[in-house]
N, C-alpha and C positions, 0 to 999 in steps of 0.2 A: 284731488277733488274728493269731496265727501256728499252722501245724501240727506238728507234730511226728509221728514215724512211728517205731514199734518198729524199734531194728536188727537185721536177721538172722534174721527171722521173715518165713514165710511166708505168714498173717496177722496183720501184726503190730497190736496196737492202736496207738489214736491218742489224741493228745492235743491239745486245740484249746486255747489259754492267751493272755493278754493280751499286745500287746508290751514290757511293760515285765517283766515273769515270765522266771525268768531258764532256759534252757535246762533241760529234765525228763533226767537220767543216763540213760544206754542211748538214747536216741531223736535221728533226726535230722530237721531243718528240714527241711519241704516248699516247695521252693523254682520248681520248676516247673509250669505250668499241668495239665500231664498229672495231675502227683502230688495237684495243690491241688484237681482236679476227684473225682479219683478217693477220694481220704478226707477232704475238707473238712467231706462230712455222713456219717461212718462213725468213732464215736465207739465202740470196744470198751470203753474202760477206764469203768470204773464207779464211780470213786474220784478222779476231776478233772472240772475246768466241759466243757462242752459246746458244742458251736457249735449253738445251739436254734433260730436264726432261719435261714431257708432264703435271702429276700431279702439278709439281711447278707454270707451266703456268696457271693453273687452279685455283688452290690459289690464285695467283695476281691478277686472272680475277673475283674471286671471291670479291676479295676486293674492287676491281671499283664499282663491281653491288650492292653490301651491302651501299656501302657507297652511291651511288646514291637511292636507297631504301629508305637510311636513320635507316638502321638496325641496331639499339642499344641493345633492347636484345632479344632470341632466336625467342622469338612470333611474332615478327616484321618482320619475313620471310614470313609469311603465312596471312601478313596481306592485304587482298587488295587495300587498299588504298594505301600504299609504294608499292604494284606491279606496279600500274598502273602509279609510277614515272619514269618507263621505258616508251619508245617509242617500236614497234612492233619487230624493229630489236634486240632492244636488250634484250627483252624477249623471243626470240628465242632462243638467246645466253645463256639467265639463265636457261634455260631449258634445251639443247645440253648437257651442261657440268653440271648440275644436282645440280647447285646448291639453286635450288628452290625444295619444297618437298609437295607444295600444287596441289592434283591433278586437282584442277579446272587451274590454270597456267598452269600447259602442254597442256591439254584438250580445252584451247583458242588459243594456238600455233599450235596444231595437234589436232583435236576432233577425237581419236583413240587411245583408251586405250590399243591395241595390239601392236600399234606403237609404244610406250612408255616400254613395257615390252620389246621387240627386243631391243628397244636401249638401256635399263637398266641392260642387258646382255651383250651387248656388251659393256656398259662401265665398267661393272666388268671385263670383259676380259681384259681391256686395260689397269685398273690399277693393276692386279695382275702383266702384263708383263712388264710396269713399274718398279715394287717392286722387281720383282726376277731380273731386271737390276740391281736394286739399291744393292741386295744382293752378284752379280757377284762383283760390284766394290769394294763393302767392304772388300771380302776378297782377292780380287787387291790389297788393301792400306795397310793390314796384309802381304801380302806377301814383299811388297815394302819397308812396315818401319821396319820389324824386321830385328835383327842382322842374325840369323840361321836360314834358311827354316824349320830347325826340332821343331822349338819353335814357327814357324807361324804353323805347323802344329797341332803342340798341341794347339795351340789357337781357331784356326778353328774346332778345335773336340770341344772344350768348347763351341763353339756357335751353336753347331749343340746337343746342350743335355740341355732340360727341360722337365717341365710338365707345360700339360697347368689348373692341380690344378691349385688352390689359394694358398695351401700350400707346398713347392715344401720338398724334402724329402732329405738334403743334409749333407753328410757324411763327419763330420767337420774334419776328417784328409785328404783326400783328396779331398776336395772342389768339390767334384764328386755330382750328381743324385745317389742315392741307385739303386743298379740292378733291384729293385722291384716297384721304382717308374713307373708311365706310363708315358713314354718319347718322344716327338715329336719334332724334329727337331726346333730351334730357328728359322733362316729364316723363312722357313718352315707358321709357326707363322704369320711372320707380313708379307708373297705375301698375305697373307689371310685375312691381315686385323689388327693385331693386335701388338699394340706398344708400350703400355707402360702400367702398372698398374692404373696411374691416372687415364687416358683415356680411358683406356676398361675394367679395373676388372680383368687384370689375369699380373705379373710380365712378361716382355718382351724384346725385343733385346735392345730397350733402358735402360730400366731398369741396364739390363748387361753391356751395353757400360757404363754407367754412373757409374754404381755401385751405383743407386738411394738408397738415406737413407729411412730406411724402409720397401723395398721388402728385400728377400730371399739372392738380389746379393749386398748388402749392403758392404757384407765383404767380396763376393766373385766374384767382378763382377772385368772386364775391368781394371779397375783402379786398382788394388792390384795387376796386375801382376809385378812379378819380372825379365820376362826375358830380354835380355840386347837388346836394338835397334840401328836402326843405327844414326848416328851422328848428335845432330840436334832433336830430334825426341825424345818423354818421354810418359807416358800411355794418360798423358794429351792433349799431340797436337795430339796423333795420335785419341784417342776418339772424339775431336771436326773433324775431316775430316770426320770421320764414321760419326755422328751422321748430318754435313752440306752433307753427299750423303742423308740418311734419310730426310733429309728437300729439298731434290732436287737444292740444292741451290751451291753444288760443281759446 
C-alpha cells in the first residue's frame, strides 16, 4: 500500500491505494517515515479505499524504519549504531509502535521505564481489538461466499474448535476435535496472538484456512471443504480473502 498527500494544502487529504494503483493527479507519495507516520491513519477523502487496518500500517511503517536502520538480520535491531541512523523524530516513531525492543532506545525517547510499560499495555490492547476486528470480517466473508447459511454455520463451528496442544486429537471420521481433547476457540487463539505453527509453535487459524502441509489441518483444514459456494467463488479464492484480512491488507 502506498500514501499519497494533497499538494499544496494545508490540510490536505489523503489517499492510501494499492502498489500497483497508478499515481492519484494533484497528490504526492509519502515517502518519509515522518509523513508515513503522520497521515498513514488520516484518510480525509471519502471517495477512495482506506488504510482500515491499524496493525498493517504498522508493518509498512516498520519496513521504512528497518530499512533506513539498514536491518538485514534480527541483531541489527538492537544495534546502536543503525539506531542512531534515525533522526529524533523518528525514533520516537520506532518506539510508539514498538518496533524496536532495546530498552536503552525507549529510555533515550522517554527515560521512564513506567512510561513504556503503560504504553506497552496499551498497545497489546490495540492489537488484540484489531484482531478480533479481523475475526468479525472473516467470518463476514463465510457468510457472503457460501451457498447455504447452514453450511457457513458449520464452517464457523469448525473455526471455533481446537487445542492449543501441539498435538491436536482429531477423529478421522468426522474431521472433529475428540470431546476429551482441551478445546479453545480458533479466533480465540490468534486476538491473542497466535497464527500460525511456523511462527509460534502451536497449529492455527492460518494453519486451518490453508490447510498448511504438515500441521494436524493438512487433511482437514479450509481447503477440503466440500460444501457448495456461491458463484464465482471456490475454497481457494475464498482462503486468500481470509487470509489478505489476516495480513490487513483487504
Amino acid at each position: 500500500m502506498k500514501i499519497y498527500i494533497e499538494d499544496g494544502q494545508a490540510n490536505p487529504a489523503v489517499q492510501v491505494l494499492p502498489d500497483a494503483d497508478p499515481a492519484p493527479s494533484g497528490y504526492t507519495l509519502a515517502t518519509t517515515i515522518e509523513d508515513f507516520n503522520k497521515y498513514g491513519l488520516d484518510t480525509t477523502s471519502e471517495d477512495c479505499p482506506t488504510w482500515t487496518d491499524k496493525l498493517c500500517f504498522r508493518n509498512q511503517l516498520k519496513i521504512m524504519i528497518y530499512t533506513k536502520m539498514g536491518v538485514v538480520v534480527p541483531a541489527d535491531v538492537d544495534d546502536p549504531a543503525k539506531w542512531n541512523l534515525l533522526n529524533a523524530a523518528e525514533k520516537k516513531i520506532a518506539c510508539d509502535y514498538f518496533v524496536v525492543g532495546n530498552e536503552a532506545f525507549f529510555l533515550e525517547v522517554n527515560n521512564d521505564s513506567r512510561y513504556w510499560i503503560i504504553a506497552a499495555g496499551n498497545y497489546r490492547k490495540w492489537t488484540q481489538s484489531v484482531r478480533s476486528e479481523r475475526t468479525d470480517l472473516c467470518e463476514a466473508v463465510v457468510f457472503m461466499r457460501m451457498l447455504n447459511i447452514a453450511d457457513a454455520k458449520l464452517i464457523l463451528s469448525d473455526m471455533n474448535q481446537i487445542t492449543k496442544d501441539t498435538v491436536l486429537d482429531i477423529d478421522g471420521a468426522t474431521n472433529k476435535l475428540n470431546s476429551n481433547a482441551p478445546v479453545k476457540r480458533l479466533n480465540s487463539m490468534y486476538v491473542e496472538g497466535l497464527e500460525d505453527e511456523a511462527s509460534d509453535g502451536v497449529a492455527a487459524i492460518r494453519d486451518w484456512i490453508q490447510s498448511t502441509v504438515g500441521t494436524p489441518f493438512e487433511n482437514n483444514g479450509f481447503m477440503q471443504l466440500t460444501y457448495p459456494f456461491q458463484a464465482g467463488h471456490t475454497p481457494q479464492t475464498v482462503a486468500d480473502e481470509l487470509v489478505s484480512i489476516l495480513d490487513g491488507t483487504f
